[in-house]
Backbone as CSV, one residue per row, in Angstrom:
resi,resn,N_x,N_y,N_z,CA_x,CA_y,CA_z,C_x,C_y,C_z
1,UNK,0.841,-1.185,0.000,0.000,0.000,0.000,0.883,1.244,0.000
2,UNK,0.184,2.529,-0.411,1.046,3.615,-0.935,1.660,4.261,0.797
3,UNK,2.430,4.949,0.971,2.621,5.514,2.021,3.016,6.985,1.647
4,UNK,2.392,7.983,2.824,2.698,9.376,2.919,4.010,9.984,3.481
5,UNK,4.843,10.841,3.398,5.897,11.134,4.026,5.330,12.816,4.517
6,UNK,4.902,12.873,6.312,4.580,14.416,5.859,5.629,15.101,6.948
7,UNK,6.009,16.207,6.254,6.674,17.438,7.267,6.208,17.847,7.271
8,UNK,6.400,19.073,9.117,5.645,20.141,9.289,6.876,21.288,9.212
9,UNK,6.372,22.171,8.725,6.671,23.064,8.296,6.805,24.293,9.199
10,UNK,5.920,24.553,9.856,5.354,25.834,10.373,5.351,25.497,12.521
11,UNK,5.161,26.411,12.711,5.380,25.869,14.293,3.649,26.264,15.378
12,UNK,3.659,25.832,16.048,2.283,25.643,16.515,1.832,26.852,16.977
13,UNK,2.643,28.147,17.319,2.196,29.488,18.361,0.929,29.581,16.954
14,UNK,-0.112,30.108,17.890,-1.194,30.591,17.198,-2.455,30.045,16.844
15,UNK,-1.950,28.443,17.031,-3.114,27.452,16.220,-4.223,27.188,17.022
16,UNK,-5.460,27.167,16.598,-6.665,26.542,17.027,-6.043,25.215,17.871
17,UNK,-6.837,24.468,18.450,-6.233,23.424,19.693,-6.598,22.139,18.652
18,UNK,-8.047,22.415,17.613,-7.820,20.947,16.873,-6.711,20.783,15.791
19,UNK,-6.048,22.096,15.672,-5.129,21.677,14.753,-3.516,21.455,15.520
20,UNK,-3.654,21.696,16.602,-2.656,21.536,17.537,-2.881,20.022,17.922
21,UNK,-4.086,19.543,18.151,-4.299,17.917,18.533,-4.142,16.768,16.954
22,UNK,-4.535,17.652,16.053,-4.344,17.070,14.719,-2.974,16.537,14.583
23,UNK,-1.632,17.514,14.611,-0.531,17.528,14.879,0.298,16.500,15.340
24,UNK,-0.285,16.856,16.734,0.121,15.702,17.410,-0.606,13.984,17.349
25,UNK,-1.878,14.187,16.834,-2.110,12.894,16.427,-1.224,12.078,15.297
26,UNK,-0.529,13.107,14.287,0.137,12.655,13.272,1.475,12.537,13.768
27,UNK,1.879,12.865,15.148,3.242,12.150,15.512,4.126,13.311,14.958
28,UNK,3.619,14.587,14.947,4.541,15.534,14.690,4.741,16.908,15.648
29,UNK,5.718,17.100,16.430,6.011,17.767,17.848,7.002,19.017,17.183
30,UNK,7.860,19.511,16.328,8.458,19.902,16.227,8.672,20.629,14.671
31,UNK,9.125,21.909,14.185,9.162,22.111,13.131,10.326,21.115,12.207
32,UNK,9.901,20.610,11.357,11.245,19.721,10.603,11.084,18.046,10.930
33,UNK,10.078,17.679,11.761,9.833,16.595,12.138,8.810,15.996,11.020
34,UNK,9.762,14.640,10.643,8.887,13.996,9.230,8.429,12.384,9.612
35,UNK,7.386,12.497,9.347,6.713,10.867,9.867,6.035,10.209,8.386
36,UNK,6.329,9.194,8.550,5.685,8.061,7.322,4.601,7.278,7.553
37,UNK,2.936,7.832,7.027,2.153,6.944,7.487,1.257,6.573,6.231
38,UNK,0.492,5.272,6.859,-0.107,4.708,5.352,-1.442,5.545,4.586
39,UNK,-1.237,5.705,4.030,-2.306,6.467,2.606,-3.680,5.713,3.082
40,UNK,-4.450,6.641,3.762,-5.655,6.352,4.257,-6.482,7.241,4.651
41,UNK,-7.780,6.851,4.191,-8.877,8.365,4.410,-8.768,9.021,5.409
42,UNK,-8.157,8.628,6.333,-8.579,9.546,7.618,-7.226,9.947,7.674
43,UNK,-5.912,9.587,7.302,-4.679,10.163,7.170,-4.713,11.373,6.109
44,UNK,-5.187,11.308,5.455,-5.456,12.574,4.206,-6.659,13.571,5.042
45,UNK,-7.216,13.174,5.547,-8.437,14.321,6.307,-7.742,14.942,7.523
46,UNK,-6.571,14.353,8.227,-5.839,15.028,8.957,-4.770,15.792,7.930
47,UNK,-4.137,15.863,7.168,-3.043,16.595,5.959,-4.279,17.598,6.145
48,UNK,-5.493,17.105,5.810,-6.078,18.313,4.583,-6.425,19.472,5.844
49,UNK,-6.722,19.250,7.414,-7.132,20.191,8.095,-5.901,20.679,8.576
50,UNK,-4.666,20.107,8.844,-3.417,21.039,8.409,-2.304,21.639,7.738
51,UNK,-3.200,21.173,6.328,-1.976,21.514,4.883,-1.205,22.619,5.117
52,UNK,-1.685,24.068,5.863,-0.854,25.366,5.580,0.077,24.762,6.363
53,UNK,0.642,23.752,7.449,1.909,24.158,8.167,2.612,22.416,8.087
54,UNK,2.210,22.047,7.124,2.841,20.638,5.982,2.638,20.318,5.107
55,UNK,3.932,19.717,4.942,4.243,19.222,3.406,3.808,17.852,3.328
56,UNK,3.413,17.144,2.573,3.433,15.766,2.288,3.746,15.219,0.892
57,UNK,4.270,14.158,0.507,4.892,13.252,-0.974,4.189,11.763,-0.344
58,UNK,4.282,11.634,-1.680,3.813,10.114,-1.880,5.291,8.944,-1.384
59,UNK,5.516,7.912,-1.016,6.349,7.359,-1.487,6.189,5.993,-1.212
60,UNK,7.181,5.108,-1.936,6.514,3.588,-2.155,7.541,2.903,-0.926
């Protein structure tokens, strides 16, 4: 199955608390911190409610 690679980009001062819990649900604490998880609806619905402060690629 496909897998996501996402960085965050941006740092948390400022954020609403679900996108601060979003965050941290995706295992990401730190600006520059990159986690690999599997390509799945609810993994893309967390990207999509914090795309402005990550990056994500596809990779096999």
């Amino acid at each position: 199955m496909a897998q996501l690679k996402v960085q965050q980009k941006r740092g948390l001062v400022g954020l609403k608390a679900n996108q601060r819990e979003t965050l941290r649900s995706l295992g990401l604490k730190r600006i520059g911190d990159v986690v690999v998880k599997e390509d799945r609806p609810e993994i893309r619905g967390m990207i999509n409610t914090v795309r402005h402060l990550v990056t994500f690629e596809e990779v096999e």
